[in-house]
Structure formats: C-alpha cells, structure tokens
C-alpha positions as CSV (number, residue, x, y, z in Angstrom):
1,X,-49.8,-0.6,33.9
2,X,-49.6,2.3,36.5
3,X,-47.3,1.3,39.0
4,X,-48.0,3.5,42.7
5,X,-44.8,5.0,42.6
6,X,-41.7,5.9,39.7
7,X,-41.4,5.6,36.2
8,X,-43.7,4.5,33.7
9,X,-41.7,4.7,30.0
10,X,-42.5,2.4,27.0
11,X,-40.6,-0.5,28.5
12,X,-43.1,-1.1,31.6
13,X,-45.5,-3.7,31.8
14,X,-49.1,-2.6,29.8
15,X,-51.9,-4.1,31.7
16,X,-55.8,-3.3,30.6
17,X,-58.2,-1.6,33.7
18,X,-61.6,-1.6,31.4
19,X,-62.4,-2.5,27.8
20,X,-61.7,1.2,26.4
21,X,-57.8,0.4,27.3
22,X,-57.8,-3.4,26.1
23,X,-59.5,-2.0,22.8
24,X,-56.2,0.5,22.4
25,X,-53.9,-2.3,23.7
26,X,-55.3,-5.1,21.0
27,X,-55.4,-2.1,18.3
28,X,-51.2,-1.7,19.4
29,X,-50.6,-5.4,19.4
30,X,-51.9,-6.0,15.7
31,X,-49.8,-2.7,14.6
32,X,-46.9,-4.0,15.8
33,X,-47.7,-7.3,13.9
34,X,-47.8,-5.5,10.7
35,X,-44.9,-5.0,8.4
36,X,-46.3,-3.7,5.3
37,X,-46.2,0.1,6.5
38,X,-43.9,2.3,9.1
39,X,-45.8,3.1,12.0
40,X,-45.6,5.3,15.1
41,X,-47.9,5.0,17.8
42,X,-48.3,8.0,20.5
43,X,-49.3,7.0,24.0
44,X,-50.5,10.7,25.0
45,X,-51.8,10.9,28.9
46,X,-55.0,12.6,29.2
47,X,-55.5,15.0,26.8
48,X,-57.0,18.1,27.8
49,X,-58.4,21.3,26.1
50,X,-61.6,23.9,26.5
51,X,-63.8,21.4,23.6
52,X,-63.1,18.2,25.5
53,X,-65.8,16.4,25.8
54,X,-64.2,14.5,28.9
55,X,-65.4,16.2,31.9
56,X,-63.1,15.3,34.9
57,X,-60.8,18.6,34.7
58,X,-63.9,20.6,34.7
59,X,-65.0,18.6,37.2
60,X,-61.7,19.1,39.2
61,X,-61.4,22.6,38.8
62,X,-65.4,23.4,39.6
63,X,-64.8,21.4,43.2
64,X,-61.4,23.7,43.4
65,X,-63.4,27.0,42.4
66,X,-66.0,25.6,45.1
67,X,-63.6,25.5,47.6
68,X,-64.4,21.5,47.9
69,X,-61.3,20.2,46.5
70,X,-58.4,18.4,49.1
71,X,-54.9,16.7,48.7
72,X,-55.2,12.6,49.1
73,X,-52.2,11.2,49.9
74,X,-48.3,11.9,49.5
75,X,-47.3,15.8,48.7
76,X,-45.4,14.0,45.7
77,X,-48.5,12.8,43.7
78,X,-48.6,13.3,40.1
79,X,-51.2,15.2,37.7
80,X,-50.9,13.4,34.1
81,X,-52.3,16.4,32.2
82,X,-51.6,17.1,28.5
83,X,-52.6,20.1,26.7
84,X,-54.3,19.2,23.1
85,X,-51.9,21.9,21.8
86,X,-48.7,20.0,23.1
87,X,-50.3,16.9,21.5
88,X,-51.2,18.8,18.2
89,X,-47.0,20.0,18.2
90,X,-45.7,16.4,18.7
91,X,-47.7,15.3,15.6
92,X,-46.7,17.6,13.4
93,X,-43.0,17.5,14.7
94,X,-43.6,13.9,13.0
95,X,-45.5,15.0,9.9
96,X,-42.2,17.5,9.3
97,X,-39.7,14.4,9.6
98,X,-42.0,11.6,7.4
99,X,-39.5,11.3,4.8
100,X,-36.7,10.8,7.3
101,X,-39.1,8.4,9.7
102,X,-40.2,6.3,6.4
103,X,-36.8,5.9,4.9
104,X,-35.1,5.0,8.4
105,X,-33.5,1.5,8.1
106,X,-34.0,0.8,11.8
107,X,-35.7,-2.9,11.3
108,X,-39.2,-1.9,13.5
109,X,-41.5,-1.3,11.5
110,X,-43.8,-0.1,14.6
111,X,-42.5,2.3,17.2
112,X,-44.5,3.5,20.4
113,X,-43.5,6.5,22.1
114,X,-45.3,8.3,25.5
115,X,-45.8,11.8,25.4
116,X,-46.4,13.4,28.6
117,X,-46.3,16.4,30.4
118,X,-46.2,15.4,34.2
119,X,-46.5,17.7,37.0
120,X,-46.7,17.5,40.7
121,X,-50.4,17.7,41.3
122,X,-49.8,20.4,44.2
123,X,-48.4,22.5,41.6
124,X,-51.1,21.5,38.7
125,X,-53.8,22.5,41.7
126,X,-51.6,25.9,41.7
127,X,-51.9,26.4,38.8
128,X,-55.8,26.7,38.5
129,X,-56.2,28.2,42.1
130,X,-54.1,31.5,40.6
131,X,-56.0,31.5,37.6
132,X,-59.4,31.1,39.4
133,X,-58.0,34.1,41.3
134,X,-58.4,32.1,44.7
135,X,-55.5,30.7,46.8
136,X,-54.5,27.0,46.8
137,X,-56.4,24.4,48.6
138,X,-54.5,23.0,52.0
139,X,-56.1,20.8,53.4
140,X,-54.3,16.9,52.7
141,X,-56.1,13.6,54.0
142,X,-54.7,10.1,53.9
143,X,-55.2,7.8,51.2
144,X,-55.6,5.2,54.2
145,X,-58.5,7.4,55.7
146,X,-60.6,8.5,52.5
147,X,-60.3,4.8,51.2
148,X,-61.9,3.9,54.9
149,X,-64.4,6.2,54.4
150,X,-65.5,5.4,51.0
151,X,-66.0,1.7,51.9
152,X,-67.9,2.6,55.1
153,X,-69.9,4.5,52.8
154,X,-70.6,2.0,50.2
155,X,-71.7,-0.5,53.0
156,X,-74.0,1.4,55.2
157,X,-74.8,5.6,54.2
158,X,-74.6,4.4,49.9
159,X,-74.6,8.4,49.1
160,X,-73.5,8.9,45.3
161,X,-70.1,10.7,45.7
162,X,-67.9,12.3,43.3
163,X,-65.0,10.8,44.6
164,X,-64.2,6.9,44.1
165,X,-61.6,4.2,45.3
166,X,-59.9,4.7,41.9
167,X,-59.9,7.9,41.5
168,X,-58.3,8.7,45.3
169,X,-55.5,6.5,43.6
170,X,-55.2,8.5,41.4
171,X,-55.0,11.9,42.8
172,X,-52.4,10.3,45.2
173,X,-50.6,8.0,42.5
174,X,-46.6,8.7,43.0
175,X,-46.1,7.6,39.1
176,X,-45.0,9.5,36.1
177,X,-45.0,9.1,33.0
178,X,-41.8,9.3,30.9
179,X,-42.2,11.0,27.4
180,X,-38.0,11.1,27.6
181,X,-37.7,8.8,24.3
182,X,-40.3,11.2,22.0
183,X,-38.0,14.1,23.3
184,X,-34.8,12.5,22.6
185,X,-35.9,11.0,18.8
186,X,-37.7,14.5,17.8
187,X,-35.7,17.2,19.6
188,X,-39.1,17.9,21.4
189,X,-40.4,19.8,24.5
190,X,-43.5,20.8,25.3
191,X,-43.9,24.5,24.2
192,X,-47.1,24.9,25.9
193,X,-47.0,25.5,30.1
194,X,-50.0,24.3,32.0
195,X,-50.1,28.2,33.2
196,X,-51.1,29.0,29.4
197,X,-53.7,26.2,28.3
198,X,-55.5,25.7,31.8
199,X,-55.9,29.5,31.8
200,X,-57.8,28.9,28.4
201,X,-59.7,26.1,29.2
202,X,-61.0,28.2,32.5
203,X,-61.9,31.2,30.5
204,X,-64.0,28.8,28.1
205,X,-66.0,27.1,31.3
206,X,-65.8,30.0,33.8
207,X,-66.5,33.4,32.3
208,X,-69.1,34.1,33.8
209,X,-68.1,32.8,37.6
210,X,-64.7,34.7,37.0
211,X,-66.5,37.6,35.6
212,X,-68.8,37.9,39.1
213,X,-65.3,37.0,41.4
214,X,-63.7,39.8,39.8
C-alpha cells in the first residue's frame, strides 16, 4: 500500500496495484505459511543499475538531459531509488550471519524486511542534473493542474504522452519507505550514495551525449 504522505515500514497495510505485485504478495503469503525452513524476505524499492532492463530512470534522466523534465506537486516528494549495489550489500550482510539467522530461536520462521534508500526527489533530480553537467530543473506544476490536463487530454487531443495519472503520483507521492528494521537487525547502511551509482549508470547510457556536452 503506498499511502500519499509518511511512513511506509513492514507494519503498513500491503495492497496489490497490478498482477506483477499480487504475484510477489501471494508468493509472501505462502512463505510466511511455511515452517519447514527460516526465511527472510527483502522488500527492496526499485532497484536500479546501468544493466537494468527497466527503463523509467533512463527515461527520467533522458527528459532531465533534454531539458523536459518538471517538479509535480509538493517540494517534499520522494524518489524510491535503490542502487543494485546497496541491494547486492544487504544480501550478503545476510549470507555472513546465516548461521546466527538459522539458529535464532525467535519463533517466526518468515521475516520481511524493506530496504530502501529514500531521497527527496529535488535532491535525486540534483543529483543527475550535476552529473549530466547541466543545472537543476525549476520549474514545479500542481499535481491538481497536470492531473487536469492529462484527463482533458485523454478525452478530446488522445496524444500518447510519457507522463500518466500514476506516474504524476508518483513523482509527487510524500511517502517513504522505512528500511529502519533491516538497519537495526544487521547493523546496516547503505554504503553506496546516489552521487556514486547514478554517476555510473549515466556514463553507461550517456557517453556519447556527455562526451559532445563536454
């Protein structure tokens, strides 16, 4: 469930939006069911890194290197970015206490932690302005206005746009996502900044624009 506005930890409410989430939610449910094994589920947000086959940060920073890019909504949204390096740490930060984890006498069986690494999305969209070498994008609209305008275009202009309903909410979402438990049980932080793994994933996509900038 992704609430408009606070925390989201492993205690909140888990709601599907599409069959891809209902799959990992069902997956979850018969996990926790089981008791023959010790299990521990991670609840990364989304993963990034320069061999994802996801495009939407590429996506995100080709509008921002195009100068198309604008703030929707509060100046407190939140980017839910997470480097596959700080994912790749976590796991073996449990693969180093298995013994420990599989001998615990703690009666679950099944524990789910998030792992997150949150950031304002004015300062995520900082981030990859410096590295594209250009300065940040200003310009903030209304989530109010740009939902207007998308439903005025849906019902007389129809143009394919980049930008939906859902994903405005999400650029201008005020939630966060708490990764406070995995830190507290492992000792863990992230040891990779955004500055350091966005700076790799734009190398990977946009030598040659960067190259031609410079």
């Amino acid at each position: 469930h992704k609430p408009d506005e606070g925390e989201i930890s492993e205690e909140s409410k888990i709601s599907a939006y599409n069959a891809y989430e209902k799959s990992k939610i069902d997956a979850e449910k018969w996990l926790f069911d089981q008791n023959e094994m010790k299990t521990l589920i991670l609840r990364p947000t989304t993963i990034y890194g320069k061999d994802m086959p996801n495009e939407s940060l590429r996506s995100l920073i080709h509008a921002i290197s195009k100068r198309r890019f604008f703030y929707i909504g509060s100046n407190e949204s939140n980017s839910c970015y997470i480097s596959v390096e700080n994912v790749v740490d976590a796991i073996i930060q449990i693969i180093n206490r298995k013994e420990e984890i599989i001998s615990d006498d703690v009666s679950k069986n099944c524990e789910a932690y998030n792992l997150s690494h949150d950031l304002l999305y004015k300062d995520f969209i900082e981030i990859i302005s410096k590295d594209l070498g250009l300065s940040p994008p200003f310009l903030r609209i209304p989530l109010s206005v740009i939902k207007a305008l998308l439903k005025i275009n849906k019902h007389t202009l129809d143009f394919n746009l980049p930008l939906t309903i859902n994903r405005a909410h999400t650029l201008s979402r005020k939630s966060y996502f708490s990764s406070k438990k995995f830190e507290q049980n492992f000792n863990w932080k992230p040891p990779f900044h955004h500055n350091h793994t966005i700076n790799k994933c734009i190398e990977a996509w946009f030598t040659e624009n960067l190259t031609k900038s410079r």
